[in-house]
C-alpha positions in Angstrom: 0.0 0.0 0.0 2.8 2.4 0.3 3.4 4.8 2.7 1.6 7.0 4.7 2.5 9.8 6.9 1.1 10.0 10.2 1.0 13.3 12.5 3.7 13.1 15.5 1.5 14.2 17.9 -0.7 11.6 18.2 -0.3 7.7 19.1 -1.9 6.3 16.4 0.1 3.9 13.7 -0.3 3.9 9.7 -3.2 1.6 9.5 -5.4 4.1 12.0 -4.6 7.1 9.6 -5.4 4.8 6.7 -8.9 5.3 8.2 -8.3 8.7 9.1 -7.5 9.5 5.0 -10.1 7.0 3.6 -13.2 7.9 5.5 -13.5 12.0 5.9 -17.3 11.4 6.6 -18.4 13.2 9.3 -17.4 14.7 12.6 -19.2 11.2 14.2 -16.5 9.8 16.8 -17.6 7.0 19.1 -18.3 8.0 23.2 -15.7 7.3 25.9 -17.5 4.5 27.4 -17.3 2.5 24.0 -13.7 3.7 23.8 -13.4 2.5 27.8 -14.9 -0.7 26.8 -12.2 -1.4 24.0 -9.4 -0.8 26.2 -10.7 -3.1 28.7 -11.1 -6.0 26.7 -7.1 -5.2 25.5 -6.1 -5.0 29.2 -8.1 -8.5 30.2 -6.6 -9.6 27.0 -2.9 -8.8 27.9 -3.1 -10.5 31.3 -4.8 -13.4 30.0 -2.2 -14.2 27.8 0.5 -13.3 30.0 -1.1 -16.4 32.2 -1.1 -18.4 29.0 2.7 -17.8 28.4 2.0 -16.6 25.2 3.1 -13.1 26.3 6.2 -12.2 28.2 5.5 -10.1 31.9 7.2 -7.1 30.2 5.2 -6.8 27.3 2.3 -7.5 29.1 2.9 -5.0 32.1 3.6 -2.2 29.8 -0.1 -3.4 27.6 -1.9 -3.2 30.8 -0.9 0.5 32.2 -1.2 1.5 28.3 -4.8 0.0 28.4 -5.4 1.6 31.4 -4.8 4.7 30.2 -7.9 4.3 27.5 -10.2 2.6 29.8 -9.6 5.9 32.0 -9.8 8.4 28.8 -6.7 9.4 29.2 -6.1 8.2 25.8 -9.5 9.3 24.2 -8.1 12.5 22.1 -6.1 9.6 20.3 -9.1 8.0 18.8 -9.5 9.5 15.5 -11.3 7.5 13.1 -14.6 8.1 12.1 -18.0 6.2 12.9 -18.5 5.7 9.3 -15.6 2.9 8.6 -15.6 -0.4 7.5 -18.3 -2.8 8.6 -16.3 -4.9 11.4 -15.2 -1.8 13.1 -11.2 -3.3 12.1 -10.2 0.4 11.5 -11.0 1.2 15.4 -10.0 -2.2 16.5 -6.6 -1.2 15.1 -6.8 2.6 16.6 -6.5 0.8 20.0 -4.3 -1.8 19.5 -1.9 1.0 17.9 -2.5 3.4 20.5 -2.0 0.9 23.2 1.3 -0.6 21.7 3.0 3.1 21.1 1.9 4.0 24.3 3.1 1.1 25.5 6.7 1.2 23.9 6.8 4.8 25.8 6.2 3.6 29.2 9.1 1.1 27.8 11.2 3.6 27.6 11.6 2.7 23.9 11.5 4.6 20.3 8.2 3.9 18.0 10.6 2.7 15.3 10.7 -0.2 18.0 7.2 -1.4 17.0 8.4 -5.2 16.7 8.9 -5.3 20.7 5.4 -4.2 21.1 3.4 -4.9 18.4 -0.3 -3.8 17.4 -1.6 -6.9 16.0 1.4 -9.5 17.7 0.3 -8.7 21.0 -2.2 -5.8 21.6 -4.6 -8.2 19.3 -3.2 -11.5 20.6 -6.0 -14.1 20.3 -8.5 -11.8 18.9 -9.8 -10.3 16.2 -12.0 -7.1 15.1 -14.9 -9.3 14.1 -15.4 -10.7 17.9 -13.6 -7.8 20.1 -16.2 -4.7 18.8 -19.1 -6.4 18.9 -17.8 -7.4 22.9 -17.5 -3.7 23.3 -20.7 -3.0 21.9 -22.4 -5.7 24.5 -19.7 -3.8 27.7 -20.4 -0.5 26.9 -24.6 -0.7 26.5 -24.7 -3.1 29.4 -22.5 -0.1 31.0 -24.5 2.4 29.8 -28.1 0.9 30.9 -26.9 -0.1 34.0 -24.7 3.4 35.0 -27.3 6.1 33.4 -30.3 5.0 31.8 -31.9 2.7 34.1 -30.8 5.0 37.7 -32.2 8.0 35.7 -35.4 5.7 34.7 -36.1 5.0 38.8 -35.6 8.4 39.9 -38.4 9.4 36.8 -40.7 6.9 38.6 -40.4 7.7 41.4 -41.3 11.5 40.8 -44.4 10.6 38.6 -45.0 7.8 41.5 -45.1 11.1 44.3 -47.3 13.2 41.9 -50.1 11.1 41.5 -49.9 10.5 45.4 -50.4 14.4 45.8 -52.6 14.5 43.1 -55.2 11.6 44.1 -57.8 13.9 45.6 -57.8 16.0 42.9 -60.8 15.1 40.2 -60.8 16.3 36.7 -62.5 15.8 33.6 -61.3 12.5 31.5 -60.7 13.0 27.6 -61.0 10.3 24.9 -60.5 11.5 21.2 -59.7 14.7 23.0 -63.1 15.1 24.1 -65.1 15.3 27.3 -65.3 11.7 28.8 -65.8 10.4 32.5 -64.2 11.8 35.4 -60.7 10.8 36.6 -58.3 11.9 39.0 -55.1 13.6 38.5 -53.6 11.4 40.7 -54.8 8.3 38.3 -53.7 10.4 35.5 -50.1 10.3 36.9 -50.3 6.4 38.1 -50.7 5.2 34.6 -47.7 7.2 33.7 -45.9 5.9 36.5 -46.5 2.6 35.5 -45.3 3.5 31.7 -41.8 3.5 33.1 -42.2 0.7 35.6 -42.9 -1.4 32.6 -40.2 0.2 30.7 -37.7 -0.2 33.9 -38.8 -4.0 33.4 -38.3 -4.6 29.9 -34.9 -2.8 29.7 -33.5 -4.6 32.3 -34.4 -8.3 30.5 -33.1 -6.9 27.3 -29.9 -6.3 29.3 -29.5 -9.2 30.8 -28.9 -10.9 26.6 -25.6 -8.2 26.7 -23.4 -10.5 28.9 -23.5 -13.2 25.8 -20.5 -11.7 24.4 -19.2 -13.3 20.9 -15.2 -12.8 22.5 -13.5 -16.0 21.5 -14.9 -16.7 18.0 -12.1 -14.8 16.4 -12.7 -14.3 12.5 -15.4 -16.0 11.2 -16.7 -17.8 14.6 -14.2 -20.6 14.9 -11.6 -19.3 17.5 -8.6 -20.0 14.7 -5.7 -18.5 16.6 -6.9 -18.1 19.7 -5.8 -20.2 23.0 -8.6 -22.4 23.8 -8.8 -21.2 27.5 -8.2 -17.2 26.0 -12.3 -16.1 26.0 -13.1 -17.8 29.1 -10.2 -16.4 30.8 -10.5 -12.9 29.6 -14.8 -12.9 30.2 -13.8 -13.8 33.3 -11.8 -10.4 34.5 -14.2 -8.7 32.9 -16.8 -9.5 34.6 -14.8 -9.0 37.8 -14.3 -6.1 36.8 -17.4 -4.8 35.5 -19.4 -6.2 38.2 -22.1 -8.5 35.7 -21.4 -11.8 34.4 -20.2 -12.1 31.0 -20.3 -15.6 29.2 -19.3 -16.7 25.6 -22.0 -16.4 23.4 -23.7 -19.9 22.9 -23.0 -20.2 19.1 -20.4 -17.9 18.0 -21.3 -17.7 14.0 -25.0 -15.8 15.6 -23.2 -13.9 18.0 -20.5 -12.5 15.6 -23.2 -12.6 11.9 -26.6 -11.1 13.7 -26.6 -9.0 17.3 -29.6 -9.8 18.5 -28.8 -8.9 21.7 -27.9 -5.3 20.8 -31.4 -5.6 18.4 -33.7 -6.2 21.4 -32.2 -3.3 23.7 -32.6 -1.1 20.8 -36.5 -1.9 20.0 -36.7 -1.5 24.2 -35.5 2.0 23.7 -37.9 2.6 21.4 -40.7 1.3 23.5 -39.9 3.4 26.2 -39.0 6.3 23.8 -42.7 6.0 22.7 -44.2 5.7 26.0 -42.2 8.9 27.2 -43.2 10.6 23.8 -47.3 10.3 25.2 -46.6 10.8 28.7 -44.7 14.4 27.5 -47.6 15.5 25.0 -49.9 15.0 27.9 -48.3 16.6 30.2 -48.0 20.1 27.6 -51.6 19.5 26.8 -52.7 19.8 30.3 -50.2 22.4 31.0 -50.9 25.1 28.2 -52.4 28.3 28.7 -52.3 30.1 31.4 -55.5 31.5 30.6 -56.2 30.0 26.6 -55.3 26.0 27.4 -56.3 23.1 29.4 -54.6 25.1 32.4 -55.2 21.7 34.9 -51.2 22.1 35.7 -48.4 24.3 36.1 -44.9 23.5 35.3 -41.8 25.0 36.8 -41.1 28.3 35.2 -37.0 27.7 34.4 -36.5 30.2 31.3 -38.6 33.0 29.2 -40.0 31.2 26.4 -39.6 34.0 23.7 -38.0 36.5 22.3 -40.9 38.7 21.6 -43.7 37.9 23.6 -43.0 39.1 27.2 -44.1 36.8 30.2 -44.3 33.6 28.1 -43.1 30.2 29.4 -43.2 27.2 27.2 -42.6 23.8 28.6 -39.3 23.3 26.8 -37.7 20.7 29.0 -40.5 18.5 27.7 -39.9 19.5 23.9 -36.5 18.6 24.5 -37.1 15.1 26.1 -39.8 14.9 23.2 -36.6 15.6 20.8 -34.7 13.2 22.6 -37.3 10.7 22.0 -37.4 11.1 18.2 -34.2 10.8 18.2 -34.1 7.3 19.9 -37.1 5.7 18.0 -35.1 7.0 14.9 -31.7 5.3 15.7 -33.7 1.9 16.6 -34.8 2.3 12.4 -31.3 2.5 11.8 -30.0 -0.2 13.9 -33.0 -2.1 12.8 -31.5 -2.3 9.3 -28.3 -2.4 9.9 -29.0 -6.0 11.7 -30.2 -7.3 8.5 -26.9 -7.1 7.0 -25.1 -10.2 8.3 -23.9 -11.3 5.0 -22.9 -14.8 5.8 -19.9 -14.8 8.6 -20.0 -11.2 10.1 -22.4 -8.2 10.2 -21.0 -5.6 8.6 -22.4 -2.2 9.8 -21.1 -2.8 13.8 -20.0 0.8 14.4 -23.2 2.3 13.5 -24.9 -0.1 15.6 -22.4 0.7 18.4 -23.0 4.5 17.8 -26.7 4.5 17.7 -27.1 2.5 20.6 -25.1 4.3 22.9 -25.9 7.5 22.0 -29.6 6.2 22.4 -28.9 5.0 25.9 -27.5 8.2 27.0 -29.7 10.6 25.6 -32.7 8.8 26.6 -31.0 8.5 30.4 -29.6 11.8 30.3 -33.1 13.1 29.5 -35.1 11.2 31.9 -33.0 12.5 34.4 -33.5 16.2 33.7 -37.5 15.5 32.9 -37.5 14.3 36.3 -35.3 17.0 38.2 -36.0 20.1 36.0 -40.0 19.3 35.1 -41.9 16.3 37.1 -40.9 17.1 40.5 -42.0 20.9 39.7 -45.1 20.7 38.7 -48.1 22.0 40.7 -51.9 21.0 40.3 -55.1 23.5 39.8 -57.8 21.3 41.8 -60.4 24.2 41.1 -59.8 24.3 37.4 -60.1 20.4 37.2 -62.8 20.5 39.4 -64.8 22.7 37.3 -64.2 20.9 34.1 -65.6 17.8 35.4 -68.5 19.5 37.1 -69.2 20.7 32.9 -68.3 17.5 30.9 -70.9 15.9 29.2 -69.5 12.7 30.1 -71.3 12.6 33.5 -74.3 11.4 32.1 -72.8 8.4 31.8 -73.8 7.7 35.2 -77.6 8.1 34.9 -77.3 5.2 31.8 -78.4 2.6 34.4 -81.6 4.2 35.4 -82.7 6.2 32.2 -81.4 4.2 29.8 -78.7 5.3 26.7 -80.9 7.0 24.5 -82.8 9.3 26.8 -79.5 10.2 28.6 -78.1 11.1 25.3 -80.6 13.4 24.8 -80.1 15.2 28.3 -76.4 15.6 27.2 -77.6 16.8 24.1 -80.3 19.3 26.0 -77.3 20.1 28.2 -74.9 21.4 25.2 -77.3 23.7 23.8 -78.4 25.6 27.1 -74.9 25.3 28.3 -76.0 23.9 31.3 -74.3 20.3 33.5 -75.9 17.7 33.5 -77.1 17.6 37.1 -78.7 20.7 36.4 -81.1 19.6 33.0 -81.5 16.1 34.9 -83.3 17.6 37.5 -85.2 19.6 35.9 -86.7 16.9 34.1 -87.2 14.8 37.1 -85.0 12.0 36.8 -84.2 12.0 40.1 -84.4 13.8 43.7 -81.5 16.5 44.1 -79.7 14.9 46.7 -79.6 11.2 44.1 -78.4 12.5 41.2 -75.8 14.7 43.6 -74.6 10.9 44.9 -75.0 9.8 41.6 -73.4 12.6 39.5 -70.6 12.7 42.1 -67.3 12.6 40.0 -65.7 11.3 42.6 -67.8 8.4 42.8 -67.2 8.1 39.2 -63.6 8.0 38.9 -63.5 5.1 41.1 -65.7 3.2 39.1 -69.1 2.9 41.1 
């Protein structure tokens, strides 16, 4: 291939700038904690096959505090290529190994001309290969990332929807179906089924999860382990998962594992679910927040910034249009990674690093804005109980209680009497002697409603 110059600065070797010249795609790098992920696997790697004897302790030492060094970010400004690469992900594998085998020829004391004493394929790669070592760091760094942010932020998003509709339970407001009056609710009831959108979401992310500590680490190339130590996966998956605290295992067939990510498809199409269930939970929340004085105006949320530049006094609910954003966002990238796991052409899928970049970004923005919705919005918010009160006292939907007694078609009419005069329900009801005052007060009682009796 020739030569290629590559800047002094940096720690990188010929094949990472090979990447760096070949794909000038975008300003798309992938995050620390995939970067972390890679060096961790090199450092398990090392001291594995220092154990093995198929790396001397000086070589091995000087790996492991290079390594280190990513898995901290020390390193990260080294990691150049860009998220649009080839399909295995080979041109970051070899960003690492080449940054951990220069960095680890300095801590050597030696020259990079010395690149036969530590080598980047020789014995940074030992036993491993791009096409099993990414997609491990795809399954570390999302189980990382699920575990660290998402899922913490998640909880602490229940929990404040949980408190709201505890404060909220005595408050009784109109119900809306098709956007139109229907029978009365609570607030509180409101909040509960939102509360339980993320408890089921909290559930279903935390199965998905559990599929990322099948890790295909050990099938080498094409699935088969060729040039690996037989005891090298094993060995390595298991400082890994002393280290990272979760139990990572070989994948159970290696040619799945390394040809179709299933693992990394079902967390994705969980994101989405709970992308989705956020997404309704948010518009609800604006809808029953707008006004002041021209909306729904059941709820007020915290007032954090002026919401124009022209209109004086106005506050919009922009930490939910930015979740809402957020959301897009992650049912978007679950389209993306949805396709990309239909290209397993045979041996290896070949679109990895846009799988590893969609996903983690997915898990941290969703996490990241779960935890602001819940700091900077949810815990804020403050109920109107006379404004809901008086909407329920006007819906039509009331009548819905006198079916029993009049019957379907004549209480249609009384909500149809109702509309015209402007007039509740109790009000027209009375007047045409359905009922005494004080039954149709116990009847009509949208308390009594909301709880189903």
């Amino acid at each position: 291939m020739g030569e290629i110059e590559v800047p002094v600065h940096g720690l990188w070797g010929a094949s990472t700038q090979r990447a760096v010249v070949n794909f000038p795609i975008s300003e798309l790098r992938f995050s620390p904690r995939f970067i972390s992920a890679m060096g961790m696997i090199k450092v398990a790697a090392a001291r594995v096959n220092c154990e093995l004897g198929l790396l001397d302790n000086e070589r091995a030492e000087a790996i492991v505090r290079a390594g280190e060094e990513v898995v901290s970010g020390q390193l990260y400004p080294h990691f150049v290529v860009d998220v649009f690469q080839t399909g295995s992900g080979t041109s970051t594998n070899m960003n690492t190994n080449e940054v951990i085998a220069h960095r680890a020829l300095e801590i050597l004391g030696k020259d990079r001309a010395e690149s036969d004493f530590v080598h980047p394929n020789d014995h940074v790669n030992m036993c491993q290969s791009s096409n099993d070592v990414f997609p491990t760091a795809i399954h570390i760094a999302a189980y990382g990332g699920i575990s660290e942010v998402l899922l913490p932020a998640l909880r602490d998003l229940h929990g404040a929807l949980l408190s709201k509709s505890r404060e909220f339970n005595g408050i009784i407001k109109a119900g809306r179906t098709h956007l139109q009056d229907a029978a009365p609710v609570t607030l509180g009831q409101e909040f509960s089924g939102y509360a339980k959108q993320i408890e089921h979401a909290l559930r279903q992310l935390h199965t998905a999860a559990s599929g990322l500590c099948r890790v295909a680490l050990g099938g080498t190339a094409v699935g088969t382990g060729l040039n690996a130590h037989p005891e090298f996966a094993s060995r390595v998956l298991v400082k890994l998962t002393e280290r990272v605290g979760v139990g990572f295992a070989e994948a159970d067939d290696h040619f799945e594992a390394q040809s179709y990510l299933a693992a990394a498809i079902d967390v994705s199409a969980q994101l989405r679910a709970c992308a989705i269930g956020l997404l309704k939970m948010l518009n609800d929340i604006r809808w029953l927040a707008s006004g002041p004085r021209c909306g729904l105006g059941e709820i007020s949320l915290p007032e954090i910034q002026p919401g124009s530049s022209i209109m004086p006094g106005k506050i919009n609910p922009v930490v939910c249009e930015s979740a809402m954003m957020a959301c897009v966002h992650v049912i978007g990238s679950d389209f993306v990674v949805a396709q990309c796991g239909q290209h397993g052409n045979f041996e290896l899928n070949t679109m990895m690093p846009i799988v590893a970049y969609h996903l983690l970004s997915s898990i941290e923005i969703l996490g990241n804005s779960a935890r602001n919705l819940s700091e900077r919005c949810v815990r804020g918010i403050s109920a109107h109980p006379e404004r809901c009160r008086d909407f329920a006292d006007k819906s039509l939907a009331t009548v819905t209680a006198l079916v029993p007694i009049i019957g379907y078609d004549r209480a249609a009419e009384l909500a149809m009497r109702a509309l015209r005069e402007n007039r509740s329900i109790r009000e027209v009801a009375e007047e045409e002697g359905v009922s005494s005052q004080a039954e149709l007060e116990r009847i009509c009682d949208p308390f009594r409603m909301s709880r189903g009796g």
